[in-house]
N, C-alpha and C positions, 0 to 999 in steps of 0.2 A: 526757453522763452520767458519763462518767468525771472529769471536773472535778467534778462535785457532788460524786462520790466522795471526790475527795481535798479538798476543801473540808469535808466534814462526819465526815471523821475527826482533821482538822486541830483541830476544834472538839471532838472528842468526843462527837461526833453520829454519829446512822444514817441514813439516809434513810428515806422513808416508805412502805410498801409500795403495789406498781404498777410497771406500768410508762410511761418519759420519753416524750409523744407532741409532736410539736414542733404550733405552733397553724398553719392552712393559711394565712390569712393572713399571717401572720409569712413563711410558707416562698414566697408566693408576690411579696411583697416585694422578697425577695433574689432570687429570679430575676429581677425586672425588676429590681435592680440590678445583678444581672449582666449581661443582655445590653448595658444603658445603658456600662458599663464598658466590654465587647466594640465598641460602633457608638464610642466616642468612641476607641477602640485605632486602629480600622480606619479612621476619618477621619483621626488623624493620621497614620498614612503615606499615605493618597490626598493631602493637603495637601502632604507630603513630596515624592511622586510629582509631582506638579503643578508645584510651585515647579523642581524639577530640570526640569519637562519646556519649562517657561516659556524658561526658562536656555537649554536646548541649541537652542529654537527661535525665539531675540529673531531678528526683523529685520536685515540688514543696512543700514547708511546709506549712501544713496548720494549720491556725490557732488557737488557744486554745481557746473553747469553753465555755461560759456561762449560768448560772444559766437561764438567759430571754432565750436562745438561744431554752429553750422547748416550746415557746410560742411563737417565732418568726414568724411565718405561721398560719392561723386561721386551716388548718388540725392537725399541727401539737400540737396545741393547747389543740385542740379536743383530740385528742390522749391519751395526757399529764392527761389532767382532767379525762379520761376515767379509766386508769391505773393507777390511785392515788385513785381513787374511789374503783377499784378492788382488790390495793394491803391492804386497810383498812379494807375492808368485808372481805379479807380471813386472814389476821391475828387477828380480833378479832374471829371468826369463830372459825378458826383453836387453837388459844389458849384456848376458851372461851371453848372446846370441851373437852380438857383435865378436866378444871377446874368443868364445870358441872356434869360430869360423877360421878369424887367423891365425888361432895357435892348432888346429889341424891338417890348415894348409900349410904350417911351417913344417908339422912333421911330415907333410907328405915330403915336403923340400927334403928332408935330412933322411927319410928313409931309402929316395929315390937317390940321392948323392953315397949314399954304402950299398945301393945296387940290391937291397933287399926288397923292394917293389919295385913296379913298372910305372908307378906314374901316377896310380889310383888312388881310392879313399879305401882304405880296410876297418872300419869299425872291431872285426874280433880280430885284430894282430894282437898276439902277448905284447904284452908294457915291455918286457924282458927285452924287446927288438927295437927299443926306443935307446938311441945311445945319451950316455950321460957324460959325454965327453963336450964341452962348451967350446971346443975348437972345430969342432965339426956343424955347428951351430950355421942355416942356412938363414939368408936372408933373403925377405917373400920379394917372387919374380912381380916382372914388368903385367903379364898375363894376369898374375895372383891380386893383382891393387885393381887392376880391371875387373876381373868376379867380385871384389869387396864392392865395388864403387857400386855395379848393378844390383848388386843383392840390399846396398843400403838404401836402392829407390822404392825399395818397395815397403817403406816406411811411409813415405806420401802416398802410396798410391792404394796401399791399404787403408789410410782414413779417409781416402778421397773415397772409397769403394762401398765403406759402410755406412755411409751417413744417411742414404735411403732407407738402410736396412733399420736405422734405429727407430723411424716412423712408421716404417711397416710392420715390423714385427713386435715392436716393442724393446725398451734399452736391456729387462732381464734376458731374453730370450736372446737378443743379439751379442749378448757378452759370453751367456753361456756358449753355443753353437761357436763364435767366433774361438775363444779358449779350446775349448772340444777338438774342433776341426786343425786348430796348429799343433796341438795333442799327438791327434794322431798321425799327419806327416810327418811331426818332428821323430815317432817311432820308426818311421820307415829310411832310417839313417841308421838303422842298425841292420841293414842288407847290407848282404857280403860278396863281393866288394861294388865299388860304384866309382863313375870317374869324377874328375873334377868339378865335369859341367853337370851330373847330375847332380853334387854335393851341393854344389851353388844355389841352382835350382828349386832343392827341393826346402833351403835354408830359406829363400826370395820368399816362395807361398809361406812359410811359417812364419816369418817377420810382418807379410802383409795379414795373414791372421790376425796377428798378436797382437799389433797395434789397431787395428780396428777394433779388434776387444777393447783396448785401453784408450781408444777416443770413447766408446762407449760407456766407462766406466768414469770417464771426468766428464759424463753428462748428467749420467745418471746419481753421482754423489750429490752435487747441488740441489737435486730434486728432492732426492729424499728427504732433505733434513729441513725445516721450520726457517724462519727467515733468521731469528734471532740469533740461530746457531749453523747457520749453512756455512758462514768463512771456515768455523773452528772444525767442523766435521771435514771440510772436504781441504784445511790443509793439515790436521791430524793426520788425513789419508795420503795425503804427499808428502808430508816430516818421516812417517813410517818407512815409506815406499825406499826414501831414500839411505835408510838403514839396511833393508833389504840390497839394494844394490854396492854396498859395502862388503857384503859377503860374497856374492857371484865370482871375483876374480878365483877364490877357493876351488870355486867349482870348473869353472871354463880354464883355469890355465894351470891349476895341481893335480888335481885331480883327473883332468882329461889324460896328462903324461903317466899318471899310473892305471887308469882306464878309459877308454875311450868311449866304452857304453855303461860304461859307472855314470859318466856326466850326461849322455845321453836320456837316460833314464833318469835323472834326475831332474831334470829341465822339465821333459813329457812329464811325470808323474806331476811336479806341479803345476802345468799346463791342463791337465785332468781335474787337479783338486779345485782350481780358479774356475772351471767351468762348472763344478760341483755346487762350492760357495753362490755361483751367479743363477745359478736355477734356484736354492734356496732361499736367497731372499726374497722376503715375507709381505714385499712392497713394487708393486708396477708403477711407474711414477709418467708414463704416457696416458697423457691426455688426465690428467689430474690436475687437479686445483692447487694451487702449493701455500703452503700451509705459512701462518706467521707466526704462533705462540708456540711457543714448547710447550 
């Protein structure tokens, strides 16, 4: 009002009589421009506030971990040597299983072709009845690729089998028991004699053992180790593994020709020490917090 004032004496003018009523509209306008003013005040210091708070609370980086970094700690030491021991018994095991299967049921072929068996699996035949004559050399029946094929399902169907068991019972306990338990079926292949379809069979439960062991044991390596060093721990444990499985043909196709519960016993006994190695470890890594610094 006092602007119009000097505005309409400025002119030579009077104002018109009444009194100045501001319109409600108009006035409640400006209040919502005001408080729109007040919320975009108060977001730029929470914005302010925020970016500061981002600042004082970035992440530290940690840093890249080394090959020593698995032997850094006399536990973790332990660990390391533990899980290097386990990951070489189940891959020549696990390889050596395939490989055996068909060079026993080849000799069934070649024993059963000189009419010296009936058809069976004989674990304690002398080697001596094993002929070294490569023209008598059988090649596996139609029947024989069919027991391979079944017995290699139960590679799926043993990790499909244990993957409850690893939140139930825990990954050491399930590695152990699952090693243990193929352990001791794989011994019961040194009964004398058994036929084909038992052979098969009782190969089928020891492969779904083993490999359940061994989904157990590519769960449990990740866990154990620290963030910095979990790739190099757990492919140290697969680099090893696969030196292990370089040796198995030794076992499953020479040595089965000069004994047949020489490689039996060979398989089991390290089937027993992997289950040994998985109770020992010094570390349950169910339902643990996983660790980032070495």
């Amino acid at each position: 009002e006092k602007i119009l004032q000097q505005v309409a004496e400025a002119n030579g003018k009077s104002l018109p009589d009444g009194t100045l009523v501001l319109d409600k509209a108009h006035l409640d306008d400006e209040i919502e421009l005001q408080e729109i003013g007040s919320e975009n005040e108060s977001n730029e210091h929470e914005s302010n506030d925020d970016e500061s708070l981002v600042t004082s609370f970035e992440p530290e980086k940690t840093a890249p971990g080394r090959f020593r970094d698995l032997f850094s700690t006399r536990k973790r030491a332990f660990t390391t040597t533990l899980l290097w021991i386990i990951f070489v018994g189940a891959a020549v095991t696990s390889w050596g299983i395939v490989l055996q299967l068909t060079e026993i049921l080849t000799i069934i072929d070649e024993l059963n072709a000189e009419n010296k068996i009936n058809g069976s699996y004989f674990p304690c035949i002398d080697h001596k009845a094993l002929s070294t004559n490569t023209s008598l050399c059988q090649a596996l029946e139609i029947d024989d690729y069919v027991k391979l094929i079944w017995a290699s399902t139960a590679d799926v169907l043993g990790t499909a089998m244990i993957l409850p068991f690893i939140e139930i019972l825990g990954r050491k306990c399930t590695m152990a028991w699952s090693f243990l338990l193929s352990g001791v079926v794989y011994f019961l292949l040194l009964i004398c004699p058994l036929s084909k379809d038992a052979l098969v069979g009782l190969m089928f439960v020891v492969r779904a053992l083993l490999n359940g062991g061994y989904a157990a044991l590519y769960v449990y390596t990740p866990e154990v180790y620290p963030t910095a060093i979990r790739g190099i721990g757990l492919g140290a444990g697969a680099s090893i593994s696969s030196g292990g499985a370089m040796v198995t043909p030794f076992i499953s196709e020479v040595l089965v020709r000069k004994s047949i519960r020489g490689s039996i016993a060979t398989y089991g006994g390290l089937l027993v020490v992997c289950a040994l190695c998985s109770a020992l470890l010094p570390v349950e890594t169910k339902k643990r917090a996983m660790e980032d610094k070495v």
